[in-house]
FILUM-663427 format. One record per residue: residue number from 1; x, y, z of N, C-alpha, C in turn. Coordinates in pm, whole numbers. Layout:
BEGIN
NUM/X/Y/Z/X/Y/Z/X/Y/Z
...
***
This chain:
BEGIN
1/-2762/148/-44/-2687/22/-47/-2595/21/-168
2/-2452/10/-103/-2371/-11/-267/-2418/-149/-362
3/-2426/-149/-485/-2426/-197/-601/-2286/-258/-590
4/-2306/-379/-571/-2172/-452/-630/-2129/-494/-761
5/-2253/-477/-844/-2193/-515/-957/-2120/-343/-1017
6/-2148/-253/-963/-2109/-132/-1020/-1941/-138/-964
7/-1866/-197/-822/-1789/-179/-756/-1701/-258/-832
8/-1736/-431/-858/-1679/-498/-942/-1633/-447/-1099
9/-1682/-301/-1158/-1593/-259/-1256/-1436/-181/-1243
10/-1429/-197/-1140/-1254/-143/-1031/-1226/-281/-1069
11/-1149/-363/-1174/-1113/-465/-1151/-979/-476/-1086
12/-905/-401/-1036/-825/-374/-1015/-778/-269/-912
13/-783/-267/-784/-767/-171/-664/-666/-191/-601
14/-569/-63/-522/-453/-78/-501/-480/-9/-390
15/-441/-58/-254/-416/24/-158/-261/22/-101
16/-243/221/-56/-110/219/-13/-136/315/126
17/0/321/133/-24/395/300/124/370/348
18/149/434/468/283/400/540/211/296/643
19/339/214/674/372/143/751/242/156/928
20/164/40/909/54/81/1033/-32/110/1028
21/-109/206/883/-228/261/852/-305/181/847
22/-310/46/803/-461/-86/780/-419/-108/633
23/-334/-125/593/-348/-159/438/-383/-294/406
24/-282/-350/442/-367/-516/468/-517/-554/515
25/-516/-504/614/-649/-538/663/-745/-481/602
26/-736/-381/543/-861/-306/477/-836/-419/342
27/-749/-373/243/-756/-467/130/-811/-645/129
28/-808/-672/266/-862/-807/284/-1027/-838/336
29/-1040/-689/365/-1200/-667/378/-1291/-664/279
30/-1178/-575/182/-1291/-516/61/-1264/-647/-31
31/-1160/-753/-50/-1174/-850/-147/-1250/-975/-57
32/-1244/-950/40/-1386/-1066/94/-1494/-996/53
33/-1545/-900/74/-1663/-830/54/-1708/-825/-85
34/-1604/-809/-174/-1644/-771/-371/-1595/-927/-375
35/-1571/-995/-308/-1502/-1156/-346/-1395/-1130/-521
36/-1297/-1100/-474/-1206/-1041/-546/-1055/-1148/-522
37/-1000/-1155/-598/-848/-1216/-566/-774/-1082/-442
38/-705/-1180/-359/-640/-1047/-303/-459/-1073/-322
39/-393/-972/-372/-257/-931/-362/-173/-891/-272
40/-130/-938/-201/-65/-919/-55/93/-911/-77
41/166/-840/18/326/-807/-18/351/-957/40
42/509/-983/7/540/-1138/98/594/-1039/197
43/579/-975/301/631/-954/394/743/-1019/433
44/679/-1152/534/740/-1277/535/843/-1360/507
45/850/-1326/375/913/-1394/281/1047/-1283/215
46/1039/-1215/334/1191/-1152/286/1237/-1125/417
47/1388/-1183/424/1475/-1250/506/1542/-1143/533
48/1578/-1012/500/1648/-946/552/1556/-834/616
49/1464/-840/597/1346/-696/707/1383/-693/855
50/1391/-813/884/1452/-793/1048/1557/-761/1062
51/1680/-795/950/1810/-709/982/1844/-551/948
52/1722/-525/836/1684/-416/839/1618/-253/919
53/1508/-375/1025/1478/-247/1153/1573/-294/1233
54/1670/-361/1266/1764/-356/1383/1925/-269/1326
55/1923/-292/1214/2042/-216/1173/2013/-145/1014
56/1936/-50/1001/1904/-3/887/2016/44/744
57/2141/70/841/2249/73/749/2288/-26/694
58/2279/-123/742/2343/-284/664/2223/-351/614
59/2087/-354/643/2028/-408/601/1892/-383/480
60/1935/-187/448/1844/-158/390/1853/-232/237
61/1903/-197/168/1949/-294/47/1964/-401/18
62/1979/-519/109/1923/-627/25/1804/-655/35
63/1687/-566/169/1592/-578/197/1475/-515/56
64/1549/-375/26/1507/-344/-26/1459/-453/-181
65/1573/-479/-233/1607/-542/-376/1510/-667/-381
66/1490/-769/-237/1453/-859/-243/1256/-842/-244
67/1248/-705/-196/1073/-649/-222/1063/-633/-348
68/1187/-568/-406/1127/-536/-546/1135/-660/-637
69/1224/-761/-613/1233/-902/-705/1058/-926/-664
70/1017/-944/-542/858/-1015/-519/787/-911/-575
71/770/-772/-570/674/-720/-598/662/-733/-800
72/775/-770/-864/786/-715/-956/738/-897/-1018
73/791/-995/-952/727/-1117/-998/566/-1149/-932
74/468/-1100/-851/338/-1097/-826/279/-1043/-904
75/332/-902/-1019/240/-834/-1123/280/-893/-1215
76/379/-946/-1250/403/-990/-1401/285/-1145/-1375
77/281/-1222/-1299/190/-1267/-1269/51/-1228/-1264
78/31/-1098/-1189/-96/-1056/-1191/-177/-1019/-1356
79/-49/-982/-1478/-37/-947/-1615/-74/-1074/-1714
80/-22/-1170/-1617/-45/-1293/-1702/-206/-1387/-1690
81/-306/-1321/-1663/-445/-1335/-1602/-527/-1256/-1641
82/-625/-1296/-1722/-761/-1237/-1759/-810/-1141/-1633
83/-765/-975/-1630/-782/-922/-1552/-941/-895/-1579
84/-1003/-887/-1704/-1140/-858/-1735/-1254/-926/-1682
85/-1172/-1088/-1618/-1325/-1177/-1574/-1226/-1134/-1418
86/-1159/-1135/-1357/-1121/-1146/-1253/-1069/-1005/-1169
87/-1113/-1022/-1054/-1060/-836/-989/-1029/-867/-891
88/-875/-796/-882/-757/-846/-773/-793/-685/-672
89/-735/-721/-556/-736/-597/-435/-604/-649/-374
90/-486/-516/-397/-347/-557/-373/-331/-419/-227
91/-239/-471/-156/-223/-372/-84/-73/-322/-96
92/13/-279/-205/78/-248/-307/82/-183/-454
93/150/-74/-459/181/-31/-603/355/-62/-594
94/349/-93/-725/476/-136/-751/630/17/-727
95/534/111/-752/565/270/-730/644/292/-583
96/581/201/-472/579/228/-332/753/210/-318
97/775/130/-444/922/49/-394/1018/172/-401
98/1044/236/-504/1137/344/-540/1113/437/-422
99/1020/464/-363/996/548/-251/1107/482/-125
100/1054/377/-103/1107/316/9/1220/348/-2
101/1346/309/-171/1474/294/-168/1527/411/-140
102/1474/542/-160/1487/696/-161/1490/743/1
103/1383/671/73/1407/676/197/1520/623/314
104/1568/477/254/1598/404/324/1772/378/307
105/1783/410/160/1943/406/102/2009/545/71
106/2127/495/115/2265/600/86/2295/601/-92
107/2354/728/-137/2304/769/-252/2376/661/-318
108/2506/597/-268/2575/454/-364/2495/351/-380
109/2408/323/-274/2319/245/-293/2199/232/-349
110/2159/374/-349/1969/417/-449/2080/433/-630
111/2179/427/-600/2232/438/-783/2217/317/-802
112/2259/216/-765/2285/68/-792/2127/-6/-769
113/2042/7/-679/1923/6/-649/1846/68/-803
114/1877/172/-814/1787/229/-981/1820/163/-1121
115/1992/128/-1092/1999/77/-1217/1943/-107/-1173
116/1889/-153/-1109/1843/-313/-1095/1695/-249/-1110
117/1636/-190/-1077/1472/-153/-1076/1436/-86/-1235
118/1537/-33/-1302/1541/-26/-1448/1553/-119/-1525
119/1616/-211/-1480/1605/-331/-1571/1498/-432/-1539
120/1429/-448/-1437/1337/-545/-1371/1229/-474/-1407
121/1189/-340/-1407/1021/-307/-1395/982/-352/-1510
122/878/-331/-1564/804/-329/-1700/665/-261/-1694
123/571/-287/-1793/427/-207/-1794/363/-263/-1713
124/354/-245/-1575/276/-321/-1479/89/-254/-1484
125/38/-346/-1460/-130/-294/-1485/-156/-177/-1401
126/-208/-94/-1481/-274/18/-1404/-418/1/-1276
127/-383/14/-1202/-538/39/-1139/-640/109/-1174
128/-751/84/-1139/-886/122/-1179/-894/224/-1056
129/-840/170/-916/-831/300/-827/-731/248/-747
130/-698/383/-666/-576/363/-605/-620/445/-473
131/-630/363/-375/-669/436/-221/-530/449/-127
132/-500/581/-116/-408/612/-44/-479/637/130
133/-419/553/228/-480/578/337/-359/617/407
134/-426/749/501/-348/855/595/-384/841/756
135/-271/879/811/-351/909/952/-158/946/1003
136/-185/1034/1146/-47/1077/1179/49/957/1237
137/166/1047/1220/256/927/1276/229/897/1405
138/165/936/1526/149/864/1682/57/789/1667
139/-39/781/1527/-148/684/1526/-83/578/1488
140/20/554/1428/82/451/1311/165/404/1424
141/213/459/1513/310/389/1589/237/317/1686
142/136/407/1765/32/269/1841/-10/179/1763
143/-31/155/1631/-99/98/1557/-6/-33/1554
144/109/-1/1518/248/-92/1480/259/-171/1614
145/251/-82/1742/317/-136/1868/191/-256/1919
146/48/-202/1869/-78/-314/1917/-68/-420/1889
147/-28/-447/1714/-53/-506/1661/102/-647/1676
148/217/-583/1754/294/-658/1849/337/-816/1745
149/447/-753/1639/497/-777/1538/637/-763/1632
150/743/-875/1669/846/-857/1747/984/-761/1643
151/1000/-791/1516/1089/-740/1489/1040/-579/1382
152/898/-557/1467/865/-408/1412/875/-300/1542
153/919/-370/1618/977/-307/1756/1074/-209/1735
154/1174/-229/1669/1266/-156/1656/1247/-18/1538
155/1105/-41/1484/1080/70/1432/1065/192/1480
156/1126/330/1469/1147/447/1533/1033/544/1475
157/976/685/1572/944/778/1491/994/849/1360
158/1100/831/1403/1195/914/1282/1181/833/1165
159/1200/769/1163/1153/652/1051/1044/659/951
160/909/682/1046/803/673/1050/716/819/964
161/834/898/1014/806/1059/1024/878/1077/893
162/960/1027/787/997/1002/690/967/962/615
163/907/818/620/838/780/546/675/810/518
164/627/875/598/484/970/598/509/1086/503
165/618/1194/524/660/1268/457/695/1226/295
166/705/1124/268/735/1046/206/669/1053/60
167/577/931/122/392/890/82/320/1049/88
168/344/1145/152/270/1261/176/323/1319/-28
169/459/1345/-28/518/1407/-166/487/1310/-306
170/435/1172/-277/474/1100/-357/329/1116/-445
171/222/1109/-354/64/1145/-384/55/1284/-423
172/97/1331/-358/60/1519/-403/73/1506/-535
173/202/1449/-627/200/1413/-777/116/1297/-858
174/76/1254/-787/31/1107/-847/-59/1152/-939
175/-68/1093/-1037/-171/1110/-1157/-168/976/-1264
176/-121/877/-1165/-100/740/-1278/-313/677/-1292
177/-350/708/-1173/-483/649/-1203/-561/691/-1084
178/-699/693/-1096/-828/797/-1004/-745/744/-874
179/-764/808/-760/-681/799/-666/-803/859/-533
180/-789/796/-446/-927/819/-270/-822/825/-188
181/-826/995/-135/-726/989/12/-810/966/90
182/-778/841/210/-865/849/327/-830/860/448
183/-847/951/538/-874/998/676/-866/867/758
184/-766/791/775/-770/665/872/-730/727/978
185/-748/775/1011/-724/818/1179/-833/794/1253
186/-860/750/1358/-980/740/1418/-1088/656/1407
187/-1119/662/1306/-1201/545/1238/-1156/386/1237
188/-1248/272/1209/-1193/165/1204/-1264/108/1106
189/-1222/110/955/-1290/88/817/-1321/-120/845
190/-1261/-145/979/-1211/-336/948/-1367/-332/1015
191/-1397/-301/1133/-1483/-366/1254/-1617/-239/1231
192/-1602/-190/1213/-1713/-64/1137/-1784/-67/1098
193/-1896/-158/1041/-1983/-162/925/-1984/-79/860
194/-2057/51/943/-2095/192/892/-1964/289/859
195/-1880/262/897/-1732/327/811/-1692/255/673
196/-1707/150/729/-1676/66/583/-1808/64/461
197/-1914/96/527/-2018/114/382/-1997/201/318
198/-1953/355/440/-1967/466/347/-1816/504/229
199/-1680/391/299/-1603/406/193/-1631/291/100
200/-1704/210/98/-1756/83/-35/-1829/184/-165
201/-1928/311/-56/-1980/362/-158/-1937/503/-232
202/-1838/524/-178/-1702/622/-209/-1637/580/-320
203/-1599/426/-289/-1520/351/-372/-1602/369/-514
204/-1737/346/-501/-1847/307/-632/-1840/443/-716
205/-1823/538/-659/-1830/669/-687/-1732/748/-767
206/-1599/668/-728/-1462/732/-719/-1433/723/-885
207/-1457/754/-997/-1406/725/-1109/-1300/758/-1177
208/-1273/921/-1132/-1138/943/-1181/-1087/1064/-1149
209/-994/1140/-1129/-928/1246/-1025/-864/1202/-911
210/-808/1321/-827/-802/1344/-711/-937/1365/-593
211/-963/1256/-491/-1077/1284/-446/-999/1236/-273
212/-1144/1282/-191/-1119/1269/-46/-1233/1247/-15
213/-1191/1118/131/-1263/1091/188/-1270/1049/348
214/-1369/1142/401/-1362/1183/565/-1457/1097/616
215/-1466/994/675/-1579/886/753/-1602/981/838
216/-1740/984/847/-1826/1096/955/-1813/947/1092
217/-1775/1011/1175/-1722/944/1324/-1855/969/1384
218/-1927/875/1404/-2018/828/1509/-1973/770/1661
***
């Protein structure tokens, strides 16, 4: 049985992934479960994402700029909070953004994009861990198409297959903080018990490195 008070010293957990993997939903499992603050992107709350998957040339850039204004005002927020009595579960690194702009913008636009993300970032809190969750792109696209989000319709493989490639180069380097690749393919860490115990006690485990983790499929 995991020890929660051992899990509760992660005051701070970050999950990332491409587009479809469970990031949300897992991060909203494990902060009900450790009863944790949870950090969520505003999705929602940025007005150009739909003009973005319908016309990616006109709409990557302000889409982009307007993630990084929210992501970059939720941590300076998250900075301004006794992280020591309190432990947030975000399904975001502030890192994810520069990826996206690299993917998504023409090089006039990732220049002008770098010089606004140079002046906006700052020392955002490190995580205690950082769970990168994987699975292939035909899983991510049924995943996207189930879950029947109208303006994620227009999301393409190619897209998809980019931004995997992506997240694939971006981790191979990562060394900002202990880091859990997990095997989301197949598995269902939300409705699972027994998938989700054995990554709770992965999580307890995980202190610092590069590590992996394969849910044995029952």
């Amino acid at each position: 049985m995991t020890d929660k008070n051992e899990i509760n010293k992660k005051h701070y957990i970050a999950i990332e992934g491409p587009i479809g993997v469970g990031k949300t939903t897992l991060a909203r499992k494990i902060a009900q479960t450790n009863q944790s603050e949870l950090l969520l992107e505003k999705i929602h709350e940025n007005p150009f994402l739909e003009r973005f998957y319908q016309n990616p040339k006109t709409g990557a850039l302000p889409a982009q700029l307007q993630f990084l204004f929210n992501r970059t005002q939720q941590l300076k927020s998250l900075v301004q909070t006794d992280m020591f009595i309190n432990a947030y579960v975000a399904d975001f690194l502030i890192e994810k953004d520069q990826l996206f702009a690299e993917v998504t913008l023409n090089q006039e636009e990732l220049n002008l994009y770098q010089q606004v993300y140079q002046n906006l970032t700052f020392d955002a809190p490190k995580p205690d861990l950082v769970i990168y969750l994987q699975a292939p792109v035909n899983v991510l696209h049924k995943r996207i198409k189930n879950r029947g989000v109208s303006m994620e319709s227009a999301i393409t493989t190619e897209y998809l297959e980019k931004l995997s490639s992506a997240y694939t180069d971006f981790f191979h380097y990562y060394e900002s903080a202990p880091l859990l690749i997990v095997n989301a393919s197949g598995i269902d860490l939300v409705n699972n018990d027994e998938h989700f115990q054995q990554l709770m006690e992965r999580i307890e485990n995980t202190t610092n490195g590069r590590n992996y983790f394969n849910p044995t499929i029952s």
